[in-house]
Structures are given as C-alpha cells and as structure tokens.
N, C-alpha and C positions, 0 to 999 in steps of 0.2 A: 429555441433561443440560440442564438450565432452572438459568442466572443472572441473579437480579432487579439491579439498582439502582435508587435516589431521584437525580433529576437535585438538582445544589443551585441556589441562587438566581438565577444565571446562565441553567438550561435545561442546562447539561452533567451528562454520566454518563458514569464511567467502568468499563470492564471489565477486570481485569486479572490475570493469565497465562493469557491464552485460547491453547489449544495451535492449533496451522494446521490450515485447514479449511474450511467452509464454513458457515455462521450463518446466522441468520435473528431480526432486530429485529423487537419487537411496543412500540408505544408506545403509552399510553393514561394520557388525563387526565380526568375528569371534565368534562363538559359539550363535549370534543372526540371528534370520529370517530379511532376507532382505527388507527392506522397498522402496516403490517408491510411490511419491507424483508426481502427475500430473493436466496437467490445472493450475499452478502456472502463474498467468499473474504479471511482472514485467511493471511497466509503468513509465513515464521519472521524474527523482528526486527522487525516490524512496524508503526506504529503508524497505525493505520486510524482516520480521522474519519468518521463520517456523521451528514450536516446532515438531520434530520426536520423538516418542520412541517405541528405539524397544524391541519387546519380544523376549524372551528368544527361543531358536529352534535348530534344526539343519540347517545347511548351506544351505541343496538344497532348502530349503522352502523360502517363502516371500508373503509380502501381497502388496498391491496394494490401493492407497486412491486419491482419487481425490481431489485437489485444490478449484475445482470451490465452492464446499460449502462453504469449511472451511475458516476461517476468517486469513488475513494475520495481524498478530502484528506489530506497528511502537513503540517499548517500546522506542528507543534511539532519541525521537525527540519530540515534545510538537510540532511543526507546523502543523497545519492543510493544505493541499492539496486533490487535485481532478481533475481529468484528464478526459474529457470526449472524448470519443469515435467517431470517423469519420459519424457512423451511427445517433447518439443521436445530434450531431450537425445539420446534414442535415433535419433531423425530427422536431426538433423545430421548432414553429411559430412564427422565429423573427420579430420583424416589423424592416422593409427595411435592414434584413440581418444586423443589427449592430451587431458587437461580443462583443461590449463591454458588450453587454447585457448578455454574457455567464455566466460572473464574478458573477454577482447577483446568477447565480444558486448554485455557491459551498458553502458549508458550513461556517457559520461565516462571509460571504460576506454582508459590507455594501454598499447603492450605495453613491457614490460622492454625496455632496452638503447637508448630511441629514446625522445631527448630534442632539446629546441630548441638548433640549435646558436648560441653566444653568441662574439662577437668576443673576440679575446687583451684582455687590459687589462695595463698594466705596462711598465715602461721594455723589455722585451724584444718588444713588441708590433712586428710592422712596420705601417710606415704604407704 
C-alpha cells in the first residue's frame, strides 16, 4: 500500500494511522536527488519523526539510507515507551511465564509495592 503527503511550508509531513510495521520513505522534490529511507520500523502508539535532507542534483539521481541505524526522534512527546518484540518475549527467562514481569524491563519502570521510603512528619514523629 503507497501513502502520499505534501510536506507544508515548514518541510514537515505527516502520516497518520500507520498500522506497526515496517516502511519505507521516498522524498522527492524537484531539482533535489531523491531520497529513500528504509527499515523504518513503526510500532504500536508510536510517534516516529524522520529528519530527511536532500541534496541538491538532478532529478534521475537518488540515494538510498537505511532506517535500521539511524535513530527515530519522538520530539512531540516526553512519554516514555517500549515495545518488545514477539522474539525478545519468547527468549526471556521469566519465572512461571508472568508478563507482568515484562514491565520492570522498560525504561523508567518501577515494580509495584517499592516506593522511596519518606521520614514520619507530625507531632507523633520521633526525633
């Protein structure tokens, strides 16, 4: 399935309810070498930035850059997420298969029950 956009005045485009997956960006402008980013993996909640710039060329020409290196930006969100993979699940050594035990692997992940413990305050407080 091919989804076009017009970047507006800024250079930005946006694509949106792109199901999880893996993509491939083709950018092309008039009097620039055509660019194509590939291995772009989209995963679920997502909001994936990629920064393209193209050089200057004639039309027939274009370059070619792979995804999988290069790092996807989330500038429009301060949430932290992680989505792990079908593989990376099955490979872990849960004990007895609890998924809740997934949660402790993402980033910024605290487990339930294990909190900072905070001094008494109040006239019953010992000093």
């Amino acid at each position: 399935m091919k989804t076009e956009s017009v970047t507006d005045t800024l250079g930005n485009a946006l694509f949106f309810q792109l199901k999880p997956g893996l993509y491939q960006l083709e950018v092309e402008a008039s009097g620039f070498r055509k660019a194509e980013i590939g291995d772009i993996r989209i995963q679920v909640g997502q909001r994936a930035r990629v920064d393209v710039k193209l050089q200057v060329g004639q039309i027939s020409e274009s370059v070619t850059v792979s995804a999988a290196s290069a790092t996807l930006l989330n500038a429009e969100s301060a949430a932290l997420g992680q989505v792990l993979d079908q593989r990376s699940i099955i490979d872990l050594p849960l004990s007895g298969r609890n998924f809740i035990q997934l949660a402790a692997l993402s980033a910024g992940a605290i487990p339930l029950g294990i909190a900072p413990r905070r001094p008494p305050v109040g006239p019953d407080a010992a000093t």
